[in-house]
Each structure stands twice: as structure tokens, then as C-alpha cells.
C-alpha positions as CSV (number, residue, x, y, z in Angstrom):
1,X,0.0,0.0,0.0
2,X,1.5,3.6,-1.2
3,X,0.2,6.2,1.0
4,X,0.3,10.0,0.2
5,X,-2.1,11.7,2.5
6,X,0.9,12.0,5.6
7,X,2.8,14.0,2.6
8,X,0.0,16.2,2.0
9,X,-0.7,17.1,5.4
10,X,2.7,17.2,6.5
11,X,3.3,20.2,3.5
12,X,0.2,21.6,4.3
13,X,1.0,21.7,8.2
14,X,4.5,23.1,7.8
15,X,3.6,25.6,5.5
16,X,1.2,27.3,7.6
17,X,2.9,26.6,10.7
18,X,6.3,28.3,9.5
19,X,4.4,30.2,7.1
20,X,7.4,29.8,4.3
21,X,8.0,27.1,1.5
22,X,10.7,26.2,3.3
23,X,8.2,24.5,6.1
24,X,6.3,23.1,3.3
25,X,9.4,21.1,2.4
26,X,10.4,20.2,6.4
27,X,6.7,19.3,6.5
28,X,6.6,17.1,3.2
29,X,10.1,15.2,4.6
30,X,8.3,14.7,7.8
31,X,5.2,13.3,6.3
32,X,7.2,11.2,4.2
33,X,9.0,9.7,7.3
34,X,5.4,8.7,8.5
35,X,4.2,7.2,5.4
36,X,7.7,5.1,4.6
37,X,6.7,3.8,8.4
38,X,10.1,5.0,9.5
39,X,8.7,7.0,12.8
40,X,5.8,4.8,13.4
41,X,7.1,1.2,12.7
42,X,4.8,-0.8,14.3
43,X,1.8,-1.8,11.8
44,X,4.5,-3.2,9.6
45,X,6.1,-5.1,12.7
46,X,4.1,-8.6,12.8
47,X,4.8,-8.6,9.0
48,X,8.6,-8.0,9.4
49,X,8.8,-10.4,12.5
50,X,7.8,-13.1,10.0
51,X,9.7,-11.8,7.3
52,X,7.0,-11.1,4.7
53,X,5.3,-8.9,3.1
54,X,1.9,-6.5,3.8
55,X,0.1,-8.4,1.5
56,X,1.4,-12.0,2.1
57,X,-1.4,-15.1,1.7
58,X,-2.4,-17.0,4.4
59,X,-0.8,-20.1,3.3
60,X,2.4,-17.9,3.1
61,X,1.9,-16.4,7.2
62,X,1.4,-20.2,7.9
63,X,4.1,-21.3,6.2
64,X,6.3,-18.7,7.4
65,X,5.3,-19.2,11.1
66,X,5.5,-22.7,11.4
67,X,9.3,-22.3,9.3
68,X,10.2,-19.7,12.4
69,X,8.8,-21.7,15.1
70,X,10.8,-25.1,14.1
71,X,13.9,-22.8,14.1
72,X,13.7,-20.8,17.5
73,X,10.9,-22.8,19.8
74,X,12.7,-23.3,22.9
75,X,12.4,-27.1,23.5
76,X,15.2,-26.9,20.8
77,X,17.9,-26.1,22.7
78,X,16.5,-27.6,26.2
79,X,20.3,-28.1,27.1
80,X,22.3,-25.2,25.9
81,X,23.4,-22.5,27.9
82,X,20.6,-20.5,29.9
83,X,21.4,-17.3,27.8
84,X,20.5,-19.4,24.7
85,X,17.3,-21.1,26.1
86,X,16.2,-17.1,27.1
87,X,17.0,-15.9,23.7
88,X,15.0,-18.6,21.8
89,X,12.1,-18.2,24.4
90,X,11.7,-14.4,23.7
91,X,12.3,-14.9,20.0
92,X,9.6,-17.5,20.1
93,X,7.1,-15.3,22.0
94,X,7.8,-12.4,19.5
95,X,6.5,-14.6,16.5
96,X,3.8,-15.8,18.6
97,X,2.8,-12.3,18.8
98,X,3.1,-11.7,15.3
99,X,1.4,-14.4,14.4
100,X,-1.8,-13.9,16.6
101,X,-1.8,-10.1,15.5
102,X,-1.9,-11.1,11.8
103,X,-4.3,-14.1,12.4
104,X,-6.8,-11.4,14.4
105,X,-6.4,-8.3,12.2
106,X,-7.2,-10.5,9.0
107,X,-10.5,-12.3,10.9
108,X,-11.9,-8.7,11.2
């Protein structure tokens, strides 16, 4: 998805706030920061957790969850080193998360 509106009224804002062009363009770059998802990263978060795409299938978020989970569930290294068996459980627990926010956004 390509927005545009957090451009607009990011130009719009600045401009009249610093009443220049000069704040239209600090308000444009700003605006662009929030639609690229590079101040507010977290609606693109479960996505990236999983390593996919916005607009992945649901065969693909099963696939991809299930690949992640075999990989970093916990019971998987039962006897390494205690640093290793926290690492793998909060690993685990983020792509639980991930998954449960996809699965319940996409039921709606």
C-alpha cells in the first residue's frame, strides 16, 4: 500500500505553521517519514517479525510461522546454555505475537 495523504498534510501543516515554503518542504520530509513507516514502525512489525510482506497469503503467514517456530521454539535447545534457552524463548514469543496479530487483524 502507497500512502500520500501524511505527505500532503505534512506540507500543508509546515507551511502554515512556519508560514514559508521552506516549512512546506520540512513538513513534506516529515510526512514522508510517517508514510515510509520509519517513525511509526509498528503496523508493519508482525509482518517483518515473520519476514514477509503486507500483502502475504495466508498459506504464506502459515508457512512462514511454522518455518520460524521449528527454528527458535525453545524445547530446541533444552540443554544449551541459559542465555540461549532465554534468547529462543523471547524470540519465540515475538513470532507468537506476530502471528496472533496477523491471524486477528485478518479475521476482522
Amino acid at each position: 500500500m502507497n500512502r500520500w495523504y501524511g505527505k500532503v498534510l505534512g506540507f500543508i501543516a509546515g507551511w502554515l505553521l512556519l508560514r514559508h515554503p521552506g516549512g512546506g518542504l520540512i513538513g513534506l520530509l516529515i510526512g514522508h517519514a510517517f508514510d515510509a513507516g520509519w517513525v511509526a514502525p509498528g503496523r508493519a512489525a508482525p509482518y517483518r517479525v515473520l519476514g514477509l510482506a503486507s500483502d502475504a497469503s495466508d498459506a504464506e503467514i502459515d508457512q512462514a510461522y511454522r518455518r520460524l517456530m521449528s527454528q527458535y521454539h525453545p524445547d530446541k535447545v533444552a540443554g544449551a546454555a541459559p542465555e540461549l534457552r532465554e534468547q529462543a524463548e523471547r524470540k519465540a514469543s515475538e513470532i507468537n505475537a506476530a502471528y496472533d496479530k496477523i491471524k486477528s487483524k485478518r479475521r476482522r
